[in-house]
C-alpha positions in Angstrom: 49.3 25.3 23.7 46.1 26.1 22.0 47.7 27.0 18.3 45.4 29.2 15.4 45.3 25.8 13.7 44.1 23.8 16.7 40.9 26.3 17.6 40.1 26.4 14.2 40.3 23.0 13.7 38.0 22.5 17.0 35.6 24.8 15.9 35.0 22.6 12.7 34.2 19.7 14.4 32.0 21.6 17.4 30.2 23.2 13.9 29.8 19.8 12.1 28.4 19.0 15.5 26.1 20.9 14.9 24.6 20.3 11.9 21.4 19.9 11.4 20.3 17.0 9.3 17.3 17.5 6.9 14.1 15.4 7.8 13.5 12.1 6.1 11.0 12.9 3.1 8.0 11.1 3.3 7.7 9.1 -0.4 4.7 10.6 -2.6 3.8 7.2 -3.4 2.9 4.3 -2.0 2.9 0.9 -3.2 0.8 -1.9 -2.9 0.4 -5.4 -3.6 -3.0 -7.1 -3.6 -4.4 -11.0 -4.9 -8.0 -10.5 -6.3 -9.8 -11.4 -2.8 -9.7 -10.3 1.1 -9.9 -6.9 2.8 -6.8 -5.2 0.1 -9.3 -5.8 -2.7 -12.2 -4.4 -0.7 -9.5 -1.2 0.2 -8.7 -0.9 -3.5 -12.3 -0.9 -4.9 -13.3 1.8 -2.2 -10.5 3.6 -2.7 -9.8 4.3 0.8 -6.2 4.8 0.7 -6.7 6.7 -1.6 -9.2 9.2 -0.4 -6.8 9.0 3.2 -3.9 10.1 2.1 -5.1 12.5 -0.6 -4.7 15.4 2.1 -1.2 14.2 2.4 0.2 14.7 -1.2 0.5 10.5 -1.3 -0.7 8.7 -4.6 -1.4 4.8 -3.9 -0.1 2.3 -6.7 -1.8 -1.1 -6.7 -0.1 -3.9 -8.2 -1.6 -7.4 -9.0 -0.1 -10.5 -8.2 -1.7 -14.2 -9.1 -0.5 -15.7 -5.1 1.8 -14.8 -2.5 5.1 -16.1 -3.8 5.8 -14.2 -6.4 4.5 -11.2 -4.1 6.9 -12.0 -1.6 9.9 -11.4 -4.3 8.4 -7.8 -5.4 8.4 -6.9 -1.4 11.9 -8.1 -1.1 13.3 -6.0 -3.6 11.3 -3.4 -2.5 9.3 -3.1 -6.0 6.1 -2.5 -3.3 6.0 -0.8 -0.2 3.4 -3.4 1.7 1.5 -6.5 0.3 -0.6 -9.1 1.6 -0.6 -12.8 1.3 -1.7 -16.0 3.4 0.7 -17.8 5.8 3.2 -19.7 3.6 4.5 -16.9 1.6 6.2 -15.2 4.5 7.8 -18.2 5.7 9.5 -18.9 2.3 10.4 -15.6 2.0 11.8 -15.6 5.6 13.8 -18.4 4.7 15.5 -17.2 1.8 16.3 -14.1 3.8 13.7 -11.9 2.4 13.8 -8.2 3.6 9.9 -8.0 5.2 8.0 -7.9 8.2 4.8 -9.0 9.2 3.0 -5.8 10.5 -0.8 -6.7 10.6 -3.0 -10.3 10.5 -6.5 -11.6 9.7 -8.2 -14.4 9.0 -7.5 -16.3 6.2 -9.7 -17.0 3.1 -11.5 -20.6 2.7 -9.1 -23.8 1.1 -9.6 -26.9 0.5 -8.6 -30.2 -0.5 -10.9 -30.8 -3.3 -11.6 -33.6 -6.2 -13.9 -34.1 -8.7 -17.6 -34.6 -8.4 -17.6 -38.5 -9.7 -14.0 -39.3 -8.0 -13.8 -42.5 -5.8 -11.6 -40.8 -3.2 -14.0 -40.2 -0.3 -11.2 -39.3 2.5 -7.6 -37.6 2.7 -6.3 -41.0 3.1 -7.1 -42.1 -0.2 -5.2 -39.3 -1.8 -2.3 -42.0 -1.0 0.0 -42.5 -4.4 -2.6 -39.9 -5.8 -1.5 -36.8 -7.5 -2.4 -33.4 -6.3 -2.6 -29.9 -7.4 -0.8 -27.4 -5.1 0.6 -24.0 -5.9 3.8 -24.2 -4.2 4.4 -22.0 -1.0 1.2 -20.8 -0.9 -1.9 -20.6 2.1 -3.0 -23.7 0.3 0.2 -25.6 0.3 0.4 -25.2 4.2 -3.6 -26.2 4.4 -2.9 -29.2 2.2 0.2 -30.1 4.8 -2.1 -29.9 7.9 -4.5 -32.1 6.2 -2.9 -34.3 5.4 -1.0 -35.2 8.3 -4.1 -35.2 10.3 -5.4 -38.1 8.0 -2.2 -39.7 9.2 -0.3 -40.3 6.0 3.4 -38.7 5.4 3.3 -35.8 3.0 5.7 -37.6 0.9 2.9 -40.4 0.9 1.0 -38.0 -2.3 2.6 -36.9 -5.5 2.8 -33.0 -5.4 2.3 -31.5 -8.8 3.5 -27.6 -7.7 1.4 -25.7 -10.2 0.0 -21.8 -9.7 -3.8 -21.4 -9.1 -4.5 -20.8 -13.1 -2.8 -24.2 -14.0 -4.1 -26.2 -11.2 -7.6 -25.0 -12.4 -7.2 -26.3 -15.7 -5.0 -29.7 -14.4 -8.0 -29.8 -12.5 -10.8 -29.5 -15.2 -9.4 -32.1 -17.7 -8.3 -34.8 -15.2 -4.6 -34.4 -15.0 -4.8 -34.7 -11.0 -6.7 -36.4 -8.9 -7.6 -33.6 -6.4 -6.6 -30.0 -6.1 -5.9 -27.5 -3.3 -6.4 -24.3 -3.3 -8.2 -21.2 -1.7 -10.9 -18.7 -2.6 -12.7 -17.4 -4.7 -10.8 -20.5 -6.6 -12.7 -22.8 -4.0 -16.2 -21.2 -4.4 -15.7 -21.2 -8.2 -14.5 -24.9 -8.8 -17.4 -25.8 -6.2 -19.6 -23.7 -9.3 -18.1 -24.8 -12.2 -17.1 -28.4 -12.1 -19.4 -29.5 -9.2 -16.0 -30.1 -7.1 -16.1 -32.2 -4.2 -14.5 -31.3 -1.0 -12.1 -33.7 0.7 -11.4 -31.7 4.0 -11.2 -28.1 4.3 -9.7 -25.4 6.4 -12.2 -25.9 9.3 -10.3 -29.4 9.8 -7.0 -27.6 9.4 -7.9 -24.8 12.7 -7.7 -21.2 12.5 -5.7 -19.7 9.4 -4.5 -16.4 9.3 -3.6 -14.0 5.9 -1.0 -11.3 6.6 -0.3 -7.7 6.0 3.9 -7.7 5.1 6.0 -4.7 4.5 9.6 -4.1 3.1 11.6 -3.8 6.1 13.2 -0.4 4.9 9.9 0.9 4.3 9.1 -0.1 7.7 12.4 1.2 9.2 11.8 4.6 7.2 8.2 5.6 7.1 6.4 4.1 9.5 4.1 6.4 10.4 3.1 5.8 6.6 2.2 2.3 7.4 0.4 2.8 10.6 -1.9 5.0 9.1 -2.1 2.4 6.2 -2.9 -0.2 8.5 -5.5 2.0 10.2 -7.1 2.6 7.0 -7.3 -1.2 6.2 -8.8 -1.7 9.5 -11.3 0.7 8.9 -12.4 -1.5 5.4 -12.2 -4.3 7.4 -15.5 -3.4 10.1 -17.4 -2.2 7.1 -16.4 -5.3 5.3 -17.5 -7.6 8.4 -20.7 -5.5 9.1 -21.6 -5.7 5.1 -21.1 -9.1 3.7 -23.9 -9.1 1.3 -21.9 -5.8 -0.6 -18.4 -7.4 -0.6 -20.2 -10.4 -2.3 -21.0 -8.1 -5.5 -17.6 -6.1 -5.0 -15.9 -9.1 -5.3 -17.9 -10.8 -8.2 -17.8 -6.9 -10.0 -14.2 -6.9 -9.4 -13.0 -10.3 -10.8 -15.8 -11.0 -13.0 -16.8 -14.4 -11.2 -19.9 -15.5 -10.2 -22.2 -13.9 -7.7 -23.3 -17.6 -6.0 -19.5 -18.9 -5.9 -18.2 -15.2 -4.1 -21.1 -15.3 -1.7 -20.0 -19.2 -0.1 -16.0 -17.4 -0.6 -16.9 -14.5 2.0 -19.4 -17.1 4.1 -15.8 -18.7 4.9 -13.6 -15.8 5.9 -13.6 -12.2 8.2 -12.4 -9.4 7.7 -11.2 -7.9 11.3 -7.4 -6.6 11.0 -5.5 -7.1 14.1 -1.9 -6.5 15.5 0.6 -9.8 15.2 0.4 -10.9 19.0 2.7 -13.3 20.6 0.1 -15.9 20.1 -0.5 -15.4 16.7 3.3 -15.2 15.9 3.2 -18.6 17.8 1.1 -20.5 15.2 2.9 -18.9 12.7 6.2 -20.3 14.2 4.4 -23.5 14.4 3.6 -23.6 11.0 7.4 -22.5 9.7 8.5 -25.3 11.9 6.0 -28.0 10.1 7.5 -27.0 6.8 11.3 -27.3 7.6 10.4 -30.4 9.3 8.8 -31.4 6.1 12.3 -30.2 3.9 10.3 -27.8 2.3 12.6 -24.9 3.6 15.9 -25.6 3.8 16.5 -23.6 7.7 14.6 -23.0 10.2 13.4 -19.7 10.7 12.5 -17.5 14.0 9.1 -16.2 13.1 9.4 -13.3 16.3 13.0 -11.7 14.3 10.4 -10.5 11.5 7.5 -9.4 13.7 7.1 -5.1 13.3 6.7 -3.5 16.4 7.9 0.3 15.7 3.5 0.8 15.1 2.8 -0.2 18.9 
């Protein structure tokens, strides 16, 4: 028997039923993380997000960060919406569980293994017992891996001396190492400054690829938001490419470096921003895999589990 208690209390739940929840609010801000070099900085100095989501009510936040690691921890705790770093970064992060996911790739900047202009080390192999400048997780740390494996020595076979890029620079200039590696414009400059000398370079190592990340949430939530971010990028990116002369002086203008040492930086890298494909998430894998065999991760990690595909 249908009592007064029973329809009323059916007609609650059919109401909650009902209810319609409010849209989610599309943030007013959006925040991004940058290094001084590659297509963000270009983005940033153009002000392209800016100008693209004016229309939209959206103010973009940049936030500098020295190298990737230390970007990777402000994306995890969600201190920045999207950020962009080279290929190590991501896998540290992915093996301490970070909350990201690669959402756009392109190439990499230059790196190299380099040493002073007078050292006696001609080869990789003669960095044996030597001591090297390496900022730790970083594009340059995974170059420096390739390396020098290829040279057939065991990583363990150097003396890592994990420093950031500012440190390794000066370890550099007063001798404390005997070679350095690192990326540009740090490359292009050292190459200027102290007549460095380079070993082997990222040409040896094969193709390297820098990477657009996102805070998963943000992903989950908004991502029409970074689609149209990502668009944007692109965008930069075929000026950039079609331009190279101009993002030499934007560059130099922007980091107050010299003109000669940014023009060899963007002689070494593109700009084109492109989806993560299987292939690409491939030689990422491969690369993750090379640094837990190394014990320089302490898991393995699934590269594919942290590839975004809600922008397809």
């Amino acid at each position: 028997m249908i009592t007064r208690r029973t329809a009323l209390t059916g007609l609650g739940l059919a109401s909650a039923s009902l209810v319609v929840r409010p849209a989610r609010a599309e943030p007013r801000r959006l925040r991004i993380g940058l290094q001084k070099n590659g297509v963000f900085l270009i983005a940033k100095t153009r002000r392209a997000l800016e100008e693209r989501f004016a229309a939209d009510g959206v103010a973009v936040e940049w936030l500098e960060f020295t190298f990737g690691p230390p970007l990777m921890e402000a994306l995890n705790v969600g201190a920045i919406d999207i950020g962009t770093t080279g290929d190590a970064p991501p896998i540290f992060a992915q093996a301490a569980r970070g909350r990201f996911v690669y959402a756009a790739t392109y190439p990499a900047s230059g790196a190299a293994i380099l040493v002073p202009k007078d050292s006696e080390l001609k080869t990789v192999v003669d960095l044996k017992g030597k001591r090297i400048a390496i900022p730790k997780g970083s594009s340059a740390h995974n170059v420096a891996a390739i390396l020098i494996e290829q040279s057939g020595l065991a990583f363990d076979d150097v003396t890592a001396a994990y420093l950031p890029p500012a440190d390794g620079q000066a370890a550099f200039a007063r001798g404390a190492v005997d070679a350095w590696a690192v990326w540009d414009p740090f490359y292009a400059i050292a190459e200027d400054q102290f007549g460095a000398r380079v070993l082997s370079s990222s040409v040896d190592a094969g193709p390297q690829r820098s990477f657009t990340l996102a805070n998963r949430g943000f992903a989950t939530e908004h991502p029409e938001l970074l689609k149209a971010a990502i668009d944007e990028i692109a965008r930069v990116g075929e000026w950039a490419d079609a331009h190279p002369a101009d993002v030499a002086t934007l560059f130099a203008e922007a980091t107050k470096t010299p003109l000669s040492a940014q023009r060899r930086a963007v002689e070494r890298t593109g700009f084109k921003v492109a989806p993560v494909t299987t292939e690409i998430a491939a030689g990422q894998q491969a690369n993750a895999d090379r640094f837990h065999r190394l014990g320089l991760i302490p898991n393995p990690v699934v590269v594919a589990d942290a590839v975004w595909t809600s922008g397809a």
